[in-house]
N, C-alpha and C positions, 0 to 999 in steps of 0.2 A: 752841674754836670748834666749833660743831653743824655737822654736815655735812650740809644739807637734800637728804631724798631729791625726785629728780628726778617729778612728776606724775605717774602714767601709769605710772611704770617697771617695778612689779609686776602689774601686770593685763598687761602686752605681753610680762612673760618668763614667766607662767603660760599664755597666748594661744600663745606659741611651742612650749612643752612638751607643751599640749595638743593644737595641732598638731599635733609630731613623733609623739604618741602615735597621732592620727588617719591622718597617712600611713602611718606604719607596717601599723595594723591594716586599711587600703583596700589598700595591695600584698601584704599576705597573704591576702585574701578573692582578690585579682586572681589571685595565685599558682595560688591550690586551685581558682578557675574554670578556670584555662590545664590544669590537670594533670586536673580533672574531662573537659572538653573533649578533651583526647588521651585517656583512658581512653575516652571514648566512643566517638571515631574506632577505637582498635585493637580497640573491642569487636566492631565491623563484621565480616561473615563474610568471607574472601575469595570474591571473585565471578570468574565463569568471564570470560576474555581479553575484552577489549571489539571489536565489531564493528567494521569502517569503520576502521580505525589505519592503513591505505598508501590507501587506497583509497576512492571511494565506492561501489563496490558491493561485496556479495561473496557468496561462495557460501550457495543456502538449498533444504532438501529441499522439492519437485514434486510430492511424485506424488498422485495422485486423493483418498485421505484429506485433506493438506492444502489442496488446491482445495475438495475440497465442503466443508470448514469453513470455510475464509474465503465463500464463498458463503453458506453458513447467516448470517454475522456480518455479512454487508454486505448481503444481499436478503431476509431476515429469514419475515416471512409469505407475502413474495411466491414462494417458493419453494414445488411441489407439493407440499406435505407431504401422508402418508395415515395411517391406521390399519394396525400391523402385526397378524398373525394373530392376537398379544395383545390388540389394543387401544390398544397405544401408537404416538405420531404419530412417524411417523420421515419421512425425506428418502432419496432412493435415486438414484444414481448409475449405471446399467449399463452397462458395459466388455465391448470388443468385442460389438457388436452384441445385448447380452443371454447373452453366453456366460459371463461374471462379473458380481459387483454390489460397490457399496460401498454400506451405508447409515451414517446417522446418527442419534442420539434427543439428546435435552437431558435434564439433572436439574439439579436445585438445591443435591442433595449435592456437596459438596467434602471431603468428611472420608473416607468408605470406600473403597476401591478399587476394589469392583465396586457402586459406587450404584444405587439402584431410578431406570429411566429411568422419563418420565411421561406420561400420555395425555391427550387432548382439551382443555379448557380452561388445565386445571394447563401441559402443555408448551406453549403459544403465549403465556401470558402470559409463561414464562421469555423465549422468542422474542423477544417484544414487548421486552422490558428490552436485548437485547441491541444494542452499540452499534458502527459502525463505527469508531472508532477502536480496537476489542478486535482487529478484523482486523490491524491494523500489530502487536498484541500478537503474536497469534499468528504474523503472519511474522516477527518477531524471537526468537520461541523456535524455529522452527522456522529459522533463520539459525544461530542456540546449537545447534543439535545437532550439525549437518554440523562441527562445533569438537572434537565428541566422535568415539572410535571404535568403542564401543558404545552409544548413546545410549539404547537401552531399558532400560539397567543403570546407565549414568553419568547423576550427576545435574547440570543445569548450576543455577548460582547466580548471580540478576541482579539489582540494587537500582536506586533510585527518582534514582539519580543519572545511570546508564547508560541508563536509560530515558527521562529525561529530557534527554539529549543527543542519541539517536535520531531522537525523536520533535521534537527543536526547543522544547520547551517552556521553556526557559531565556527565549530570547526573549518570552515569552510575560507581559506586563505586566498582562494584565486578569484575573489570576487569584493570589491571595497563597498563599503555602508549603502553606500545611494545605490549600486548596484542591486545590492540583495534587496533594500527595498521595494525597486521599481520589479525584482522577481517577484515577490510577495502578494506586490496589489497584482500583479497580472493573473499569476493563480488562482488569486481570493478573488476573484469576477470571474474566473472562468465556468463555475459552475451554477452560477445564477444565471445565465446563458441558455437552460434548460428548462423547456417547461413539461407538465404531464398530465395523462389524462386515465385513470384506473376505473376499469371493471374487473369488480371482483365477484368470482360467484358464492354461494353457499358453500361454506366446509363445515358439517355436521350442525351444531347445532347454532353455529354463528351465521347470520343474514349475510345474502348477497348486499354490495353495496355499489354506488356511484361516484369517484371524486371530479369536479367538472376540471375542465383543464384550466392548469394555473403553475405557478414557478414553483419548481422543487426547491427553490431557498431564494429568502426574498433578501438583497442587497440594499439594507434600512439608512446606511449610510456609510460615507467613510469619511475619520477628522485626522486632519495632519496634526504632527507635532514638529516645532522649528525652535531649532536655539539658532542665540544672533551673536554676533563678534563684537567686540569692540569697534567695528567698522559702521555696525547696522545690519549686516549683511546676513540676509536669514538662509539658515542652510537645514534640510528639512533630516530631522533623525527620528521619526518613529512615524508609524501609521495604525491607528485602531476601526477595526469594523464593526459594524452593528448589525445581524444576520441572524431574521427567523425562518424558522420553518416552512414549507407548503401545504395547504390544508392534507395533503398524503398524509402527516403527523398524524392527525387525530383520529385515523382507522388503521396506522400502523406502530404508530407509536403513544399507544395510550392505556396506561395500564387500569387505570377504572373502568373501562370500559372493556378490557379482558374479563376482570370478573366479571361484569355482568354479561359477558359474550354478546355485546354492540361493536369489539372492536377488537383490535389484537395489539401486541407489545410484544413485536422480534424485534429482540437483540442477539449480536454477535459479540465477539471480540474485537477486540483492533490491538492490535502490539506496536510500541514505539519502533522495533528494528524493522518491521516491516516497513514504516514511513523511511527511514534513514534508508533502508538497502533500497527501496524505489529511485529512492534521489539519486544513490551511487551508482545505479544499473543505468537508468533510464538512457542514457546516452549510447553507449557502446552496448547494450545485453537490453534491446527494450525487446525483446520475444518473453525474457524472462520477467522483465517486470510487466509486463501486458497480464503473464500465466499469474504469479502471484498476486496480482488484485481480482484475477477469474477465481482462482483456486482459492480465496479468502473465503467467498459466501458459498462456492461448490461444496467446502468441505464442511461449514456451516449444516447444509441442507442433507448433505450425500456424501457419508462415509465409508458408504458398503461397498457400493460398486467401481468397478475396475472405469479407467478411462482409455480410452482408444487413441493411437497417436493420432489419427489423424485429426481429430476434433480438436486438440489441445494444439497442432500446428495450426488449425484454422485461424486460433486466437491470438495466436503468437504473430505468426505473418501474414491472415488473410487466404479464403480461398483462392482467389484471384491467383496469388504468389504458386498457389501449392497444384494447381491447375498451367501454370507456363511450367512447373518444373517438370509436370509429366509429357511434357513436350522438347523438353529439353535436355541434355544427357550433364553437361555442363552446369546448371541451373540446378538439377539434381542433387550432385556431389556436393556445392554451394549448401542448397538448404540444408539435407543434415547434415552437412558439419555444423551449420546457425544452431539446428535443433540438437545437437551434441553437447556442443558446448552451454547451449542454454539450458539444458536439465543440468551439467556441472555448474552452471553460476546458480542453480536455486538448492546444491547439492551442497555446497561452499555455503551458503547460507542458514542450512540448518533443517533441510525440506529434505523429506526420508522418502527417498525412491527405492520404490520394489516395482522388479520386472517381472513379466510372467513366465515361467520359464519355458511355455510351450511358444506363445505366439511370438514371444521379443526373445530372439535366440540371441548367445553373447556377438555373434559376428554382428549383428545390428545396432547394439549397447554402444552409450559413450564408452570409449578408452576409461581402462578401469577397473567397468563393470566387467569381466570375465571378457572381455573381446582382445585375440591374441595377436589378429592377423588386420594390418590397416588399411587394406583394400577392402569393399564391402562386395557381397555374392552378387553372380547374375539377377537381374531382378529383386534388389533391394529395396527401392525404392514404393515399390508397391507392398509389401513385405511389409513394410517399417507404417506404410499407413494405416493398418492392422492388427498392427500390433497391439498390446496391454498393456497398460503399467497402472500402478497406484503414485498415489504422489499424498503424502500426508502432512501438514504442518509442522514445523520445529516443536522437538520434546519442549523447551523451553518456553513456549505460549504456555503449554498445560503446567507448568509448574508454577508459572508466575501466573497464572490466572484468578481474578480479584475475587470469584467467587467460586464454590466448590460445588461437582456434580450433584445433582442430587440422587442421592442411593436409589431411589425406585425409577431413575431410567436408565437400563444397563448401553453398559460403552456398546457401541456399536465399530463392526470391527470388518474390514473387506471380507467378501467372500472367499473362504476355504482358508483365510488367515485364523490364526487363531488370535483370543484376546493376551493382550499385552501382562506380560506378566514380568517378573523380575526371574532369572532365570541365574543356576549357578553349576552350570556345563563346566566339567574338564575337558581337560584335553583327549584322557583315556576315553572316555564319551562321546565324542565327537567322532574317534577315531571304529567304535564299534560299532556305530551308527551308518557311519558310512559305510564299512562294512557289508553289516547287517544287509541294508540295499543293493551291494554288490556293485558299490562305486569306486573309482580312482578315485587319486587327490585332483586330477584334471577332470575328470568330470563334476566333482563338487564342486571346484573352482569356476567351472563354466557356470554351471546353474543359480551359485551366488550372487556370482561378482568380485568374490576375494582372489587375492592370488593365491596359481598353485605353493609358490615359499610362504606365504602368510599361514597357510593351511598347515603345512610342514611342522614349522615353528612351533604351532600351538597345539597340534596333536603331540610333538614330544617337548612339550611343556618346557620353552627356549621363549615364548612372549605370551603373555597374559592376553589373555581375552577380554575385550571391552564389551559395554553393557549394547554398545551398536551392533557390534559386530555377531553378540553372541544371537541378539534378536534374529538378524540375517537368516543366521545357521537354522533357527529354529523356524523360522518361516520357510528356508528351501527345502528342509526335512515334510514339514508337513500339506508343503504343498505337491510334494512330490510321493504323500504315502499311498 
């Protein structure tokens, strides 16, 4: 008897072998991608400790060098530049009253260590290219140094992965991989772009000093990382930098030499939201992120005193700007509304604005602040350049801050404000207080900024009083006893 082979049966056990031969040869292609893949990750340099790990703020070197370069980086042209005795356009800073100077120049070199800086056309177009978001670069290297204990010798090491969790860009959906890369390195050069040259005089018992001009951060290298396809095809996914300091470090950031008073070691703060709300402003609200990297080291240095509008518009849009609007009636209206809404976007942020209630009356205030009527008075615009305000940092820096005051130097507090305290006002208190001065609920409302209903509410105890708003009440009371 013939044993008939079954249809099919050898096309389905050649189909299976050639299979098994196909899986095979996919988990070994799979294998040597997994094992190319980790070769690439160990090939990564290691990078200096990552910022923000307990914390959202933490400590970042202050002193005058890194102020006038985040300045150069966020007010660009609008800043005096001149010709120095060479010819080349520099930026100048002068410490105590002209008794010291800090300046700055730009070059385009990134490769030498003492670059040919540049004059007239050539350095304003560098200028021009430069972007506020290079600013958050540059206080993130200058955050990496205070990590080090000679930072004008130690190099720190930071990649495109640290950076982009700083900066929030992970979040960030309208831009694909090689995009945010090619963001990344742009920014990370932008601030070695600058170079400086410091006279400093004697402050008490610390020596005047010299730094000769040289790069406020030296750009030591940059290594791609590239994974490749089953093609060959190399597609570039990470970038690390290699970035020291400029000899500035070693008479502003050196804490040995504080004790022996040959040198000093300011630090500030740096907060991760402040980097993320830079990046989210900078586009549509750059007046306000210009102010918030101003108002970082102003508020460092000078707590007390009041700010004038018009200095803080200077920073925001440039005298230039705020000079065509006095010529302009149109041009006027335009700017404060800019500068309305830009004290609202750093209000919306968490930045505590107090108006003064004699010179910034509410018809001048953003919509809000006690302002009822949306046309502004005759003569506003000169008014509003005159004005006062305070502007203080998010409650929430001081709470997250990595290290605690020290008891023997008391808070420093604006003038005629009193110090901040935790306060536990009723309603009925509010209500005799006002009183007592012989106020409406319109006129407290004018003088604060809350609404006359807000006011209502909480004097006959209908909405609880926040620890914001109780502060308010308690600064317009005593600024007005």
């Amino acid at each position: 008897m013939v044993r008939k082979s079954i249809p099919g049966s050898k096309p389905k056990q050649l189909a299976t072998k050639g299979g098994t031969r196909r899986t095979r040869s996919t988990r070994q292609v799979a294998q040597k991608q997994d094992s190319k893949k980790q070769r690439q990750l160990t090939d990564r340099p290691q990078t200096s400790p990552d910022l923000f790990v307990n914390s959202t703020t933490t400590s970042m070197a202050s002193a005058m060098p890194i102020w006038g370069a985040s300045s150069i980086l966020t007010q660009r042209k609008d800043l005096p530049w001149s010709a120095d005795p060479n010819g080349k356009l520099c930026y100048a800073k002068d410490v105590e009253n002209g008794k010291g100077v800090v300046l700055f120049w730009v070059t385009e070199d990134l490769e030498h260590e003492y670059p040919a800086t540049l004059a007239g056309a050539a350095a304003l177009a560098v200028i021009d290219t430069f972007d506020i978001r290079a600013a958050c670069m540059h206080l993130i290297y200058a955050a990496h140094a205070t990590q080090l204990d000679r930072p004008w010798e130690q190099e720190l090491v930071i990649d495109d992965r640290q950076i982009e969790a700083y900066l929030g860009l992970q979040k960030r959906t309208d831009k694909n991989r090689q995009q945010k890369l090619a963001l990344i390195k742009e920014i990370a050069q932008q601030p070695c772009k600058i170079t400086t040259y410091v006279s400093w005089p004697a402050q008490g018992k610390a020596k005047g000093f010299t730094v000769e001009e040289g790069r406020l951060w030296h750009l030591l290298g940059i290594r791609y990382h590239y994974q490749q396809d089953l093609f060959g095809n190399k597609e570039l996914t990470g970038i690390t930098f290699t970035v020291r300091a400029g000899l500035w470090a070693k008479y502003f950031l050196n804490d040995e030499g504080r004790r022996d008073i040959s040198a000093y070691c300011l630090c500030g703060e740096l907060s991760k939201a402040l980097l993320e709300d830079i990046m989210s402003l900078w586009q549509h609200r750059e007046g306000a992120a210009r102010l918030m990297v101003w108002l970082l080291f102003k508020s460092k240095i000078d707590r007390q005193n009041h700010h004038v509008a018009q200095t803080l518009m200077e920073i925001a849009y440039g005298s230039q700007r705020i000079e065509a609007a006095r010529q302009d009636s149109q041009l006027r209206k335009k700017l404060a509304n800019s500068w309305d809404e830009d004290l609202l976007a750093l209000h919306d942020k968490g930045w505590q604005l107090y108006f003064h209630p004699e010179t910034y009356s509410p018809q001048l205030r953003p919509p809000g602040f006690g302002r009822s009527n949306p046309s502004r008075p005759k003569g506003f615009f000169d008014q509003l350049l005159s004005a006062q305000l305070w502007i203080d940092p998010p409650e929430s820096w001081k709470k997250d801050a990595i290290a605690p005051r020290r008891t023997s130097e008391p808070e420093i507090q604006p003038v005629g404000l009193p110090a901040q305290t935790k306060y536990t006002l009723t309603g009925a208190q509010i209500k005799a207080r006002r009183k007592e001065k012989g106020w409406s609920q319109p006129k407290l409302s004018a003088l604060s900024g809350l609404s006359q209903g807000l006011i209502s509410l909480i004097e006959n105890e209908k909405r609880s009083l926040t620890s914001e708003n109780q502060e308010i009440l308690e600064r317009t009371f005593a600024l007005n006893s």
